[in-house]
N, C-alpha and C positions, 0 to 999 in steps of 0.2 A: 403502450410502452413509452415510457420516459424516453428524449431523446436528447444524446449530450452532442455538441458540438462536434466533428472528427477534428484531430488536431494527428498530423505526423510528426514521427518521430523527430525529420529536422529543423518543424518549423517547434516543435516541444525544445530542441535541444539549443534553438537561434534565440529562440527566448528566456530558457534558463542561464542563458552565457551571461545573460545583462546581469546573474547575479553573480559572476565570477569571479568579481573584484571583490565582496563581502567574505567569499572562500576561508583567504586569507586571514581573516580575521578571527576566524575562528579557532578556539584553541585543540590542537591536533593531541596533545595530551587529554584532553576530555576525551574524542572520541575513542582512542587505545584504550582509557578505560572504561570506558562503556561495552567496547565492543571484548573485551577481557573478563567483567562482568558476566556477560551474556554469551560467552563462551562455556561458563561452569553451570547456567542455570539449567535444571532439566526443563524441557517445556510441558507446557500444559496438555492436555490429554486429545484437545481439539486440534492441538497442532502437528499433531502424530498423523492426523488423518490424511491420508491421499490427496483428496482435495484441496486443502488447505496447504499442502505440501507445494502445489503447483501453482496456486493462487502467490504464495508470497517466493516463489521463485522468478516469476510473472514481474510482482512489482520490484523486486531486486532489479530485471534485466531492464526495465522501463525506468527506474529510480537508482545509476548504481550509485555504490562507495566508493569514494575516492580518500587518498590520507588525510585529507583536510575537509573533507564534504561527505555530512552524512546520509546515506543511503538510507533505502527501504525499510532494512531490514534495524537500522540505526533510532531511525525514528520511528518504530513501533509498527509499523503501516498495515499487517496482517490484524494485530493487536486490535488496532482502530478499526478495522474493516469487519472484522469478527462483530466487536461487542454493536457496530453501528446494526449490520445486517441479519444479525441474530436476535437481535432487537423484536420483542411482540409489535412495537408499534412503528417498524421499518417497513422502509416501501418494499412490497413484497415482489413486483416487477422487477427491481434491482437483484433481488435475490435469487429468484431466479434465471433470472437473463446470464448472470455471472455463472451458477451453476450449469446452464446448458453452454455457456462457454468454456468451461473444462472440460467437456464431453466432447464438443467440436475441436476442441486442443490434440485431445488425446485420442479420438478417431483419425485425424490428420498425420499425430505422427506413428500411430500403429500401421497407417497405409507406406508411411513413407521409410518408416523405420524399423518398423516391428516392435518397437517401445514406448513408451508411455513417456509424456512429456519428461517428466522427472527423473526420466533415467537418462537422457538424451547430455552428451556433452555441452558445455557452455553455446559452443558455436552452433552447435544444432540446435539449440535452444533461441538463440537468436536467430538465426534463420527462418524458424518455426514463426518469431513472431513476426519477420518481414514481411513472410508470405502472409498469414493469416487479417494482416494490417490494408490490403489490395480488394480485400470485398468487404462492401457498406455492415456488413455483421462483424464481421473483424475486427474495424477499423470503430462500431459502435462499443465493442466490447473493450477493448485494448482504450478506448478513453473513459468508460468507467470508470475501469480499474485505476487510472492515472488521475482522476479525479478526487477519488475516494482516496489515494496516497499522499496527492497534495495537499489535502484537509488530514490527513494526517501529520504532514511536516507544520502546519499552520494551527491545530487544536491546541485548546489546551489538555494539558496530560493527562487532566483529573477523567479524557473519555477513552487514555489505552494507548494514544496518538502521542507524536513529539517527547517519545521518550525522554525522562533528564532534561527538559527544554533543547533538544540538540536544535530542532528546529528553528525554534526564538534565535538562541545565539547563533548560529549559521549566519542565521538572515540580519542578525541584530536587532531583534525587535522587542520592545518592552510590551509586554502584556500589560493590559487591566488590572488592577485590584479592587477587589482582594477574587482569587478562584474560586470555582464553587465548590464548597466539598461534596465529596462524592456521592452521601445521600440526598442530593442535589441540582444533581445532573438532569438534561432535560428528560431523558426516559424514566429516571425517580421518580420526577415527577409528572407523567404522563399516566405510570402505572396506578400513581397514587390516585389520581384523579377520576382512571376506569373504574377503579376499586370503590369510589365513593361516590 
């Protein structure tokens, strides 16, 4: 199994502060309308699922929103995490590791609460992940997931991630040109290449 670095929530949150002062910068009318956009859209049919339901509620509590800084759910992060891990030629360790970590989620709070992560109020919900964050599988899992989100805030869009570049502008960062189009992309062409 792949192993990511553990990183805590405060030492995640002492190090995102450094980008606090770019916040600012960012324009808060972009994100109202993004997040106003993506209030009317229906979702896709994967994202209905249970699983997926608790996966990007995860990376919300781990990545939140704020008026001027976009969130999880802002920059794509289920979006990117999906098309990454859904992927024929994704690491398949990843993919599963993450799926028996919604199961240890949701066994945790059926003992504690009688409910499934996703039904759990906000503060139960972060509780859940405090506790789950105190043993080396928790604490592997919960940095996955905040991995796989940060490459989310940091992709470019053409992979699902950094929706509207919220990410780029957040951070102010100018991408490369020119982007790859989307028949382009590195699993395009990975398949193409199986295939030939």
């Amino acid at each position: 199994m792949k192993k990511y670095p553990a990183i805590s929530r405060r030492e995640f949150l002492s190090q995102m502060s450094l980008l606090g002062s770019l916040a600012c910068a960012y324009p808060v009318t972009s994100l109202a309308e993004l997040r106003k956009t993506k209030a009317g859209q229906a979702p896709d049919e994967w994202q209905k699922l249970p699983e997926w339901q608790t996966i990007s509620q995860v990376q919300e509590i781990l990545f939140p929103a704020a008026d001027d800084v976009p969130g999880a759910s802002d920059i794509g992060a289920s979006t990117y995490l999906h098309n990454t891990i859904e992927n024929p030629d994704a690491d398949a360790e990843d993919k599963d590791f993450i799926f028996r970590g919604i199961g240890w989620l949701d066994d945790l709070t059926q003992q504690r609460h009688k409910k499934r992560f996703i039904q759990l109020t906000a503060a139960q919900q972060q509780q859940t992940i405090e506790v789950i964050v105190k043993s080396r599988a928790g604490r592997n899992w919960v940095s996955t997931l905040l991995t796989y989100t940060l490459e989310a805030l940091l992709t470019d869009p053409v992979y699902g991630g950094n929706k509207n570049e919220a990410g780029w502008r957040w951070l102010q960062h100018q991408p490369g040109h020119p982007s790859p189009p989307a028949d382009k992309t590195w699993f395009h062409l990975l398949q193409r290449r199986h295939k030939a």
